[in-house]
N, C-alpha and C positions, 0 to 999 in steps of 0.2 A: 252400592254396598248395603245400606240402610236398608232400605227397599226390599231388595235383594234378601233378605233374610227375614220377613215378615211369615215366611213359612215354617220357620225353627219352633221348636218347642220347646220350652222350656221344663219340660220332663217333670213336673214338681206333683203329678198324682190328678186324680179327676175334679170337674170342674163343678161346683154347684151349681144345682138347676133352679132355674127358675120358679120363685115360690117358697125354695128353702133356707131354710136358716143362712144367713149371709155368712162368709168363711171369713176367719181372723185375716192378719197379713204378718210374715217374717219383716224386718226390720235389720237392715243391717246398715254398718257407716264405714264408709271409706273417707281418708281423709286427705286432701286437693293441697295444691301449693296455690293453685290460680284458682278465683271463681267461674272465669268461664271454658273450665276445662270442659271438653267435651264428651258425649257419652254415647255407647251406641252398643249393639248387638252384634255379634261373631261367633263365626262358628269354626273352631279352631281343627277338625277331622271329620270323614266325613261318616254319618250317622253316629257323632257323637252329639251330646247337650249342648246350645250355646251357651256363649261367655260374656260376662258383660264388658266392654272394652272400654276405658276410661282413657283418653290422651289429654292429658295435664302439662300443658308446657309441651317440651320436644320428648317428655318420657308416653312410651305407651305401656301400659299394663291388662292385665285379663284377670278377672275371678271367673271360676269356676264354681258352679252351684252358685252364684252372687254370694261368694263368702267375704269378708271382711281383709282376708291376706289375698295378693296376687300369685296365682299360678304361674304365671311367667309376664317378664319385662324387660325394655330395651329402651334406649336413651336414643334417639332420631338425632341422625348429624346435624350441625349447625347448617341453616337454610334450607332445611326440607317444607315442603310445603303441604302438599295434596295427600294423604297417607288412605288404602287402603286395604282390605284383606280379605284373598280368596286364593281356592286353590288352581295356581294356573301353568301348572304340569299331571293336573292329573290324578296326584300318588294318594290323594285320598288325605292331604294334609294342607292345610292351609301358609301362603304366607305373605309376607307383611309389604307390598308396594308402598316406596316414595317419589316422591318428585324433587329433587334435587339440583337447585340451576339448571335447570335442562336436562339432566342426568335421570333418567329413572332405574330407582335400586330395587334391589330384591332382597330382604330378611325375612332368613328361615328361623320357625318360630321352634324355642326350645322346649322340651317336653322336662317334667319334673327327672331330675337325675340324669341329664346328660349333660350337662357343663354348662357352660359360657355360649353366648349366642356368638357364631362366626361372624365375621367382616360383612358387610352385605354386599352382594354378588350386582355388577352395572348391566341392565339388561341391555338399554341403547341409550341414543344420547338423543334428543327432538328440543329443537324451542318452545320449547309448550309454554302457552300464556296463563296458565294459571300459575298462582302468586299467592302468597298471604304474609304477612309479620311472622305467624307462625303456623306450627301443622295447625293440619285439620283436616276431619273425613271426608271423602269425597268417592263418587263412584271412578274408578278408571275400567276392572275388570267384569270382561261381559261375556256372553257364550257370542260365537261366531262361526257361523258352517259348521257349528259339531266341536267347535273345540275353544278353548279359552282367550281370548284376545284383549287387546290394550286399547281404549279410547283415547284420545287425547287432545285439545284445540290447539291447534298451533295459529302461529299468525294468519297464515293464509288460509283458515277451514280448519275441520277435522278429520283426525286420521282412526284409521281402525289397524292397529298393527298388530304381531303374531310377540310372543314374548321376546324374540330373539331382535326383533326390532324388522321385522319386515311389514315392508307397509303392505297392507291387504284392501284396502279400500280407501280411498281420499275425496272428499266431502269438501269443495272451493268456497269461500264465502270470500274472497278479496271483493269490491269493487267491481272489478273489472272482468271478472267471471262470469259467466252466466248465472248466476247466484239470486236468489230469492234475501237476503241481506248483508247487512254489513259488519265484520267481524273481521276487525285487522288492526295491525298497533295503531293507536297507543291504547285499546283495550285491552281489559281484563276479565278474564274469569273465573269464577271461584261458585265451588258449590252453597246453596243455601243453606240457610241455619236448619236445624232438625231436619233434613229430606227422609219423610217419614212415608210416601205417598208414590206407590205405583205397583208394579209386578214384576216377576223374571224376567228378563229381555229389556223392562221399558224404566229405568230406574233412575236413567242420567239426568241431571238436574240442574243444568247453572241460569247463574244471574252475571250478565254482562251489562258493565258501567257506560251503557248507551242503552235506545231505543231503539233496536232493529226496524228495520223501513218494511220487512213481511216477514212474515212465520219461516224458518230455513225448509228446505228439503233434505231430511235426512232418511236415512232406511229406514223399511217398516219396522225393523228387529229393535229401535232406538224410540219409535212413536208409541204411546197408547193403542191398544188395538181396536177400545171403545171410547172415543171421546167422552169425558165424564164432564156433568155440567159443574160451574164454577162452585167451588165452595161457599162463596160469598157474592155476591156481585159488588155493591158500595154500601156498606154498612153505617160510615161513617162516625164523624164525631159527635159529642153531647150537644153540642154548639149549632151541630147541620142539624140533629133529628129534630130539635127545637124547631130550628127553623123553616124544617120543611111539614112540619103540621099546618102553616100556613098557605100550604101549596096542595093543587091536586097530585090524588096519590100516586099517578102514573110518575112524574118525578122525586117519589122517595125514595131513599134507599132501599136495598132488598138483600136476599137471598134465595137459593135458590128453593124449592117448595118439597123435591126429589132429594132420597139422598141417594140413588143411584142413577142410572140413566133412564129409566122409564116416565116419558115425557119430555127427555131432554133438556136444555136449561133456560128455556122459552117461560117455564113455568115458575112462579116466583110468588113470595113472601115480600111487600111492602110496608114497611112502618113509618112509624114516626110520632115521635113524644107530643102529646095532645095540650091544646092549652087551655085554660091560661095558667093551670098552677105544675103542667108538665108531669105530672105523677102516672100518668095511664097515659097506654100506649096504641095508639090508633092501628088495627092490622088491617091492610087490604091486599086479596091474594088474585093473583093475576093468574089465570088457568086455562090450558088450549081446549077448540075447541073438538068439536065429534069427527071422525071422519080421517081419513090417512093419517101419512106420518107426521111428527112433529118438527116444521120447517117454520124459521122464521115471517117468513109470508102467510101463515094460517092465522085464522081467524083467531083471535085471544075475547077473553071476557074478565072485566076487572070487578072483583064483588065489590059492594057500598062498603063503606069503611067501619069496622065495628071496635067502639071499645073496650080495652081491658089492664084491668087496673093494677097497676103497678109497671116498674120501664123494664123494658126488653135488655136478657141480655143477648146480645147481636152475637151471631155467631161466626169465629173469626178459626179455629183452627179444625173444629170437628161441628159438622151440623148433626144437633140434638135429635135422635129417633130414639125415644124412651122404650117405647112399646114395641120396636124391632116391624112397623110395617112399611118401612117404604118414603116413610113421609116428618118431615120435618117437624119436629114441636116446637113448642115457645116455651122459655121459663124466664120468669119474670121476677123481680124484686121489688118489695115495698118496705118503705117504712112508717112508725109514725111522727109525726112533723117535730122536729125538736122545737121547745119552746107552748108545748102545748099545756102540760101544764106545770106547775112549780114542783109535784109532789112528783111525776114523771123525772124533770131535769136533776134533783135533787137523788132520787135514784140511780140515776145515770151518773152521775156523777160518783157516789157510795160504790158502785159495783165495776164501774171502768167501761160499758160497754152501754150500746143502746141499740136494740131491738131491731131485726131484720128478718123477714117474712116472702120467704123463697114459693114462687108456684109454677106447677108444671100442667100448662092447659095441648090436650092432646088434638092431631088433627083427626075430623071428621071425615072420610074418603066421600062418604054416601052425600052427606049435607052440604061437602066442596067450603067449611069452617072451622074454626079451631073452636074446642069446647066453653061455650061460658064458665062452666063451672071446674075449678082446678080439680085435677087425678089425686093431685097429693101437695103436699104446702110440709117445708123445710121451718124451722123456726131456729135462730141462731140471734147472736149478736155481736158488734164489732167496736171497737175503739169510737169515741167522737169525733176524734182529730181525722179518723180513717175519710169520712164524709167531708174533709174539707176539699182533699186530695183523693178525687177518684181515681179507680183505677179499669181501662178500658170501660168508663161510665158505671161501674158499680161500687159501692165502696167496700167489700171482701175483698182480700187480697189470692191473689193465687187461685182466682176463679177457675177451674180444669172439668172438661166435660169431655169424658172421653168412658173406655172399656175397661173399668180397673181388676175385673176380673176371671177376665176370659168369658164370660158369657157370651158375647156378643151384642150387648145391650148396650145400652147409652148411661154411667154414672156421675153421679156429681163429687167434686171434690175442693175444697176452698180454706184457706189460713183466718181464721175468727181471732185470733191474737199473734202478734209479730214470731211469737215461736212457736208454731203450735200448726199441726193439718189434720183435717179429718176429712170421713171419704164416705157417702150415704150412696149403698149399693140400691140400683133401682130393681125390684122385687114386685113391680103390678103397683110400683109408689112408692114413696121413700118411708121407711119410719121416722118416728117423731124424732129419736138418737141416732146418730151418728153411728156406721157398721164400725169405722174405726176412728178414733182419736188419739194423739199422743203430742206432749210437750216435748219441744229440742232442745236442745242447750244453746243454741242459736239460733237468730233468725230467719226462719226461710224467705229466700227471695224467688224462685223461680220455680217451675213446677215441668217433668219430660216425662209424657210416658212412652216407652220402647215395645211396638207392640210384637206380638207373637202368637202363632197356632195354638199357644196353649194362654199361657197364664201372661200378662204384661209386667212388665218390670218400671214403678213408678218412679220417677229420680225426684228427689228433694231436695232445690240446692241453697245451702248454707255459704258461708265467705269461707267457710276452711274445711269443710269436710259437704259430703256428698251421702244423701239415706235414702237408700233402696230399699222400696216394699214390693213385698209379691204377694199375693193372695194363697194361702194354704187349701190344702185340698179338705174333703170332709173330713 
């Protein structure tokens, strides 16, 4: 479903180009009963705007235009679990899939002015092994031979059925099947947190509470069409990169060096925090070599290790392509050492904050290294106490590297005080200030962005309410 709608737009006017003045953001706050309500994109007709879809508990709601009031909402019966939404008769309207003890319902969504939303309609009834305490998004609905159909894991495999509950395709994983794994009680399944990651057709995404013995065989309609190499390979913790400076750097952690598939994911990024005082980040980049295609049996070449100063931030949900060509950046943090000197601590202290010094060093294609010299250097500052308790190895909180404004570039965005985000659009480099900044009346703790064709929808989440930025047009 997520996935699935990575093509919508969000309609809000054209996008700044690159080099121009960076565009404001709308701001608006919805307010949550639970903080890990979840959040996602829908598109409730068809060639209309999406909506942003917030299920909070067993309630789902939609804004429209991400306004502040809901367009419409429905209260999910007790024990529903898997909830999604597409249109799967057809009419050019969307509606609302649950999973319901085995029961899979169907809610049609109400349009302003036509009443109360009906009973929801039982398509069929399947053991499906997905499960959770409570809803929550998940892909069910997918195109199939031309027309709308229902996924689902049951105990024994997966099934691909028609709305009305006819099985169309059945996919064995028992044991005892000719089966490439194992997927049968007492497992469960359940979709990942944010499934923010794939295309039409290839969007389904679980995580089952075992280690499959091999990859399943499922249709092509269900597989990525292009293997994409991993986002990460082993990034690891503060504790391993330390320790693996110790070590030759074919054993560091890495990432991949690609952010698409050219080169495949043979090609990698090595680090590791250098010692002895751990502040600068050792890179060695492992690269194939001339000659056919990229198989893991070709020839690799690992550069000498070069340093650069300040730690890696390791890249865990999006790999950083600032300058949009292909290839991996590094951005790095430094600071300088608390305790250096009296009149420094003494500051720090007076002002609440101490000194943090962001750099974005770009790759080289021609040279096969990343820049010695940084493109651009962020300068902020964060709490003392923030340094005690890192967070993913940096002490910013709410560290997000992602598209915040449809460009399709690479920006940064991060919490410098417990209520507070600001978001430095990449422009050929960041400016010295922030493109946006703004205090909340409560603490952010998490940071989603919902992408889209047009402009992303950034979610800020607070313990009681939820603040949606969007980038305005010019």
């Amino acid at each position: 479903m997520i996935a699935r709608l990575f093509a919508l737009s969000l309609a809000l006017g054209p996008l700044a180009a690159p080099g121009r003045a960076a565009p404001g953001f709308t701001v608006s706050e919805i307010a949550i009963r639970q903080p890990g309500a979840h959040v996602f994109m829908a598109q409730l007709a068809e060639g209309g705007p999406p909506c942003l879809a917030v299920l909070d508990g067993s309630f789902l709601s939609f804004y429209s235009g991400i306004g502040a009031e809901p367009s419409f909402g429905l209260n999910l019966p007790p024990g529903a679990s898997a909830v999604d939404v597409a249109d799967i008769d057809a009419d050019g309207r969307a509606e609302i899939l649950a999973i319901e003890h085995g029961r899979v319902l169907r809610f049609d969504v109400v349009t302003a002015g036509a009443g109360a939303p009906a009973d929801p309609r039982v398509l069929f009834e399947a053991a499906s092994m997905i499960s959770g305490p409570s809803p929550y998004p998940s892909v069910m609905a997918i195109p199939w031979e031309g027309k709308a159909a229902i996924a689902i894991p049951l105990e024994g495999g997966m099934q691909i059925r028609s709305p009305a509950g006819e099985i169309l395709a059945d996919f064995p994983a028992e044991s005892q099947a000719p089966p490439q794994f194992l997927f049968a009680a007492p497992f469960a399944a359940r979709t990942v947190a944010s499934a923010q990651a794939g295309s039409p057709g290839s969007s389904i995404e679980w995580v089952i509470n075992a280690s499959p013995d091999a990859t399943p065989e499922l249709p092509e309609l269900l597989g990525p069409a292009t293997p994409a190499p991993p986002l990460s390979g082993r990034t690891g913790s503060p504790g391993l990169l330390r320790e693996a400076g110790s070590r030759p750097p074919e054993s560091w952690p890495w990432f991949s060096l690609r952010t698409g598939t050219g080169g495949g994911p043979f090609e990698r990024v090595h680090f590791a925090l250098a010692p002895p005082d751990y502040r600068g980040t050792s890179i060695s980049i492992r690269r194939l070599g001339t000659g056919g295609p990229p198989t893991p049996d070709r020839a690799f070449s690992l550069s000498p290790a070069r340093l650069y100063p300040g730690v890696l931030v390791a890249p865990r949900e999006t790999l950083p392509d600032f300058n949009r060509d292909g290839y991996s950046d590094l951005l790095l943090w430094n600071t300088p050492t608390p305790g250096a000197s009296i009149e420094g601590i003494t500051r720090a202290v007076q002002e609440g904050s101490w000194p943090v010094l962001l750099s974005v060093h770009l790759f080289d294609p021609a040279q096969g290294i990343y820049a010695a010299r940084p493109i651009s250097l962020v300068r902020t500052g964060v709490p003392l106490s923030w340094f005690v308790e890192l967070e993913n190895g940096a002490p910013m909180r709410n560290l997000t590297l992602a598209d915040f404004d449809g460009d399709g570039g690479c920006d940064l965005g991060l919490s410098n005080s417990p209520g507070s985000f600001s978001i430095w659009l990449y422009r050929e480099g960041f400016s010295n200030e922030p493109s946006f900044r703004r205090p909340f009346r409560q603490t952010i703790r998490a940071t989603e962005v919902l992408a889209s064709a047009s402009r992303p929808a950034v979610v800020l989440r607070g313990a009681t309410a939820l603040f949606v930025l969007v980038a305005n047009g010019d």
